[in-house]
Structure formats: C-alpha cells, structure tokens
C-alpha positions as CSV (number, residue, x, y, z in Angstrom):
1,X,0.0,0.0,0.0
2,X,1.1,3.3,-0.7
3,X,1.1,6.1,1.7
4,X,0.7,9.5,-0.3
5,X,3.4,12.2,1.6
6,X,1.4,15.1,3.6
7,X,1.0,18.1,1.2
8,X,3.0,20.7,2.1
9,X,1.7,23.7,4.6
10,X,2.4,27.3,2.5
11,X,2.6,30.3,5.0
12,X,0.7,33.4,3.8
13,X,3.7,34.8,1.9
14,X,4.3,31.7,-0.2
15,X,0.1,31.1,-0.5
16,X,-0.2,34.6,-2.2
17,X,2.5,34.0,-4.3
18,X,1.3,31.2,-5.9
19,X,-2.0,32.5,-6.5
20,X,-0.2,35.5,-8.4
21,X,2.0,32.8,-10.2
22,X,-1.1,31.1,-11.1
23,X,-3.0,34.2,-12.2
24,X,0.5,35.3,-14.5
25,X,0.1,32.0,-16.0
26,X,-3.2,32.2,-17.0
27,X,-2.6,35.7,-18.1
28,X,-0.7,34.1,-21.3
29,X,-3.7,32.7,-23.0
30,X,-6.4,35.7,-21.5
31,X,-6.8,38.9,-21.4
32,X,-5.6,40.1,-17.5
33,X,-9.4,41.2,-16.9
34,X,-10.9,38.4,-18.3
35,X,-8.4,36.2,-15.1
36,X,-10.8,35.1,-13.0
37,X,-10.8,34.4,-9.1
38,X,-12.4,31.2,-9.7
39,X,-10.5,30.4,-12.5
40,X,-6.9,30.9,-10.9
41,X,-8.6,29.2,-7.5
42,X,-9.5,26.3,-9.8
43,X,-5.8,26.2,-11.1
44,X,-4.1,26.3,-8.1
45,X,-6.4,23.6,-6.3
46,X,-7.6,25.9,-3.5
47,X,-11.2,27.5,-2.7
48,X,-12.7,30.4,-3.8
49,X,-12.9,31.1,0.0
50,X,-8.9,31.0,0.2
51,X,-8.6,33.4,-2.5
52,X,-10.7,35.7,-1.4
53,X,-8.8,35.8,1.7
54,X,-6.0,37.1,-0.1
55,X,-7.6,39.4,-2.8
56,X,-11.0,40.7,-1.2
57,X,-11.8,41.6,-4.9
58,X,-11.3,40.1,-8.4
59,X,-9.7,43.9,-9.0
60,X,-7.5,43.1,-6.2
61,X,-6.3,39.8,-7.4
62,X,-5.5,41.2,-11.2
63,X,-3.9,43.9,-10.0
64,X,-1.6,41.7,-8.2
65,X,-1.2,39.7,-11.0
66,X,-0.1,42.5,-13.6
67,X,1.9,44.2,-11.8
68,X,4.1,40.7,-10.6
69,X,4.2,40.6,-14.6
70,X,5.4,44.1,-15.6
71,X,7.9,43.8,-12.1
72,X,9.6,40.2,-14.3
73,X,9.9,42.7,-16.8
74,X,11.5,45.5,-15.5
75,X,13.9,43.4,-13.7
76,X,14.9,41.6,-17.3
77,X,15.0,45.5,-18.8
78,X,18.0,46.2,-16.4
79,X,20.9,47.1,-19.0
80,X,24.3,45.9,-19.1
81,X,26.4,49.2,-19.1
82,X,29.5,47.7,-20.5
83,X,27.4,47.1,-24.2
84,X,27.3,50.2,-26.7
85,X,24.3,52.5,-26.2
86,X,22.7,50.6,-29.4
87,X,23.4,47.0,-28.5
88,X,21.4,48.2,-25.1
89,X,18.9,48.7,-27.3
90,X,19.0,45.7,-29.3
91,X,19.0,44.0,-25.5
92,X,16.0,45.4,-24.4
93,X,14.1,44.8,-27.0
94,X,14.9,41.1,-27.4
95,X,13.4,41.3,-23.8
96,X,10.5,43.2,-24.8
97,X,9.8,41.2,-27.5
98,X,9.7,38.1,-25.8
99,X,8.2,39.6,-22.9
100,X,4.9,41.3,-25.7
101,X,4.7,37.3,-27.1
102,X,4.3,35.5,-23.9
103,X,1.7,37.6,-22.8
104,X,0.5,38.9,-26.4
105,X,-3.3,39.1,-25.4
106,X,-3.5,41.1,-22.5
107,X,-0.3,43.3,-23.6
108,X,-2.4,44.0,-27.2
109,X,-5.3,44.8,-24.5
110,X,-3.3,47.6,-22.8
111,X,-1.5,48.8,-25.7
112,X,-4.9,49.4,-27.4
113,X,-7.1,50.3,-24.9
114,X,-9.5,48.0,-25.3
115,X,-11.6,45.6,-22.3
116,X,-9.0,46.7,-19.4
117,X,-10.2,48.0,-16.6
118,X,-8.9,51.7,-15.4
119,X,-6.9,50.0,-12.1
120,X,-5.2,47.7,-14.7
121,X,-4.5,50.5,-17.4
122,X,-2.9,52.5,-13.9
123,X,-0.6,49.5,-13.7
124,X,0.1,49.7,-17.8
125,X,0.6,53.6,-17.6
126,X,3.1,53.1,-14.6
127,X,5.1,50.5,-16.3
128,X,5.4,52.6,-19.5
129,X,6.9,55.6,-17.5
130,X,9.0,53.5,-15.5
131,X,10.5,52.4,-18.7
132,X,10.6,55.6,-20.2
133,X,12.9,56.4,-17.2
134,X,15.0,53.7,-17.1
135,X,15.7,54.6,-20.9
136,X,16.4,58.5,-19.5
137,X,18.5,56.8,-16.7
138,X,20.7,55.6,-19.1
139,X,21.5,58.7,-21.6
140,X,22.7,60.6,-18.0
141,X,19.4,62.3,-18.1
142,X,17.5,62.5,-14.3
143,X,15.1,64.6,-15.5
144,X,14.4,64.9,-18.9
145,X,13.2,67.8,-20.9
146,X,9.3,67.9,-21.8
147,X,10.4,67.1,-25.2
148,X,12.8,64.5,-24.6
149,X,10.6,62.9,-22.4
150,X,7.7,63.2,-25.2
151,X,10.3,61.4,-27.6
152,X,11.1,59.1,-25.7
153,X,7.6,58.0,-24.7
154,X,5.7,58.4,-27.9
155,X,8.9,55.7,-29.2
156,X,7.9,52.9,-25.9
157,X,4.3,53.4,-27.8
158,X,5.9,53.2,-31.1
159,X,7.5,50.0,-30.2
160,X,4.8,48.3,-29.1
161,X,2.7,48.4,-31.6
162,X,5.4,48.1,-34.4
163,X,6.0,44.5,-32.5
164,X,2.3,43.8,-31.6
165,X,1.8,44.4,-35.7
166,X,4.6,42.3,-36.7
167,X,3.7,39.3,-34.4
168,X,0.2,39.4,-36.0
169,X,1.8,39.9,-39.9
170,X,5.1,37.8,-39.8
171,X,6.4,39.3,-42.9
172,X,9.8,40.6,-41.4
173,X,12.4,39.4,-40.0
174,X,12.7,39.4,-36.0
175,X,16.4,40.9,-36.5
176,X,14.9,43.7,-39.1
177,X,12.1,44.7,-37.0
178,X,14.9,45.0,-33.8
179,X,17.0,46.9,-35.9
180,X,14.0,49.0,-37.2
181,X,13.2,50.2,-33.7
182,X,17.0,50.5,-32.1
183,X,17.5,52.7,-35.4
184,X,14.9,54.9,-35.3
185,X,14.9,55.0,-31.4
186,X,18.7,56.5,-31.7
187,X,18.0,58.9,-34.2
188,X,14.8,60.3,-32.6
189,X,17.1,60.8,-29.3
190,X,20.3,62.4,-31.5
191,X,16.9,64.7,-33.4
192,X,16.0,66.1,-30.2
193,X,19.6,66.8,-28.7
194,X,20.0,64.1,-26.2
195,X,23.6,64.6,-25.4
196,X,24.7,61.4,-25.1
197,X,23.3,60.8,-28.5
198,X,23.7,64.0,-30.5
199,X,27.6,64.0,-29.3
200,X,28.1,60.8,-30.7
201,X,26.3,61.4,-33.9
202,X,27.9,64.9,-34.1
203,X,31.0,63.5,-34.0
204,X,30.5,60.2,-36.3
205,X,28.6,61.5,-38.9
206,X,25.9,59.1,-39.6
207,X,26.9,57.1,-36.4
208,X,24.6,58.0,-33.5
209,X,26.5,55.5,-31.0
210,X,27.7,55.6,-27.6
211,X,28.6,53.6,-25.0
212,X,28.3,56.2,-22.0
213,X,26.3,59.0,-20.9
C-alpha cells in the first residue's frame, strides 16, 4: 500500500504567491481582466474562500497579478552598461519582444485600450513611465526635458505596436524589426539633442552611437 506524503503547509507569503503565479500563468492565454478568481482558484487547487482571503476583490487579485508581470519585466529590462548604447537597445528589445509574445493578449489589450479596466491601465501607464525612465536613466538624463521625455515616450508606444503588428503579420524578419526600432529610437534621441546621442552622432557622422552617458 502506498502512503501519499502530507501536502505541504504554505505560510501566507508563499500562499499569495502562488495565487499570483497562477494568475500570471493564465494571463498568457487571456486577457488580464478576463483572469478570473475562480478560474486561478480552480488552477491552483484551492477555494474560492482562500482566494478571497488574499484578494477581497477580483480587482485586487488582477492587479496583483499585472503588476508581478510588468515587475519580471522591468527586472529583465535592467541594462548591461558595459554594451554600446545601441546594442542596449537591441538587448532590451529582445526582452520586450519576448516579454509582448508570452503575454500577447493582455499586452495588445493595454497597448490598445480595449476591455481593461482603469486600475489595470494605472498599472500599464506606470510600467510605460517607469520604462521611459529607465531609458532616460541611461542617456545621463535625471530629469528629462518635456520634449525629450515626449520622444522618448511616444517611441515605448511606437515599439509596441510596431512589435504587436509584426507578431500578428510575420512578414519581417525578427532581427529587421529589432533593428528598425534601435534605429529609429537612436536617431529620434540624436533629433531632439540628447547629449549622449547627438555627441556621438555629431561626431560620427551618420553614427549615433555611444557607449556612455
């Protein structure tokens, strides 16, 4: 006879993580607002009870769940200072893209506006400025110009539908499309007198390279 081993007691920490883990899984195949309590309670073999212990609200719980998302992300975004300026671009966007096809659905959902809730859209907005100044981080810019900052936001939006469009077409090349976006990202930045940038270019001619701020 065979004695099944006592299933492991989480402690509230570990409990509400897998719940969010569970909810970020199902977030692959559906829209984040469309994640369910009794769906992700159904996944992780707990009751609807136990859940709501954790997230009050369905609100609560997707909430959670985006933003344990977008926080992978932004850790993956991190640059590696020792690359050129463009080849941290090519880096993050590798991340980005992989980042916009595992979760494809609900990403196209934010980037579009369509079927989120305004909480989740909050969560979106945050994670696009917090991108925006990571990327300002980098060019030696703590606070950005109005403009720069315009750029350098209206580009993030740029990107993501450039990738959403060429994930839904297929008719270019993954390495084209990267170098379509690191291109145009450098030369919007050297347009709109980023030092970091324009320096470079000024000095390069056509190259808008650098490898420090």
């Amino acid at each position: 006879m065979t004695v099944s081993a006592p299933r492991r007691r989480l402690d509230a920490e570990q409990r509400r993580l897998q719940l969010i883990e569970t909810g970020a899984t199902l977030s692959r195949s559906l829209p984040a607002d469309q994640v369910t309590p009794e769906a992700v309670a159904a996944a992780a073999g707990v009751s609807k009870g136990l859940l709501f212990h954790y997230f009050p609200t369905r609100s609560d719980l997707q909430a959670a769940i985006v933003s344990h998302v977008v926080a992978e992300l932004l850790d993956r975004l991190a640059p590696d200072p020792d690359l050129l300026m463009s080849d941290q671009l090519r880096q993050g966007l590798e991340v980005f893209v992989e980042f916009i096809d595992d979760h494809r659905v609900t990403y196209a959902s934010f980037a579009r506006g369509v079927g989120s809730s305004e909480r989740l859209r909050a969560v979106y907005d945050d994670t696009r400025n917090t991108i925006v100044s990571l990327i300002a981080a980098r060019l030696g810019l703590a606070e950005p110009t109005g403009v720069v900052r315009l750029a350098i936001r209206g580009w993030v939006a740029m990107a993501e539908e450039i990738i959403l469009d060429w994930m839904a077409t297929d008719d270019v090349a993954r390495s084209e499309m990267i170098e379509l976006l690191t291109t145009s990202a450098l030369a919007l930045l050297a347009t709109n007198a980023v030092p970091a940038v324009a320096r470079s270019s000024a000095g390069n001619g056509s190259s808008v390279d650098a490898t420090t701020p």
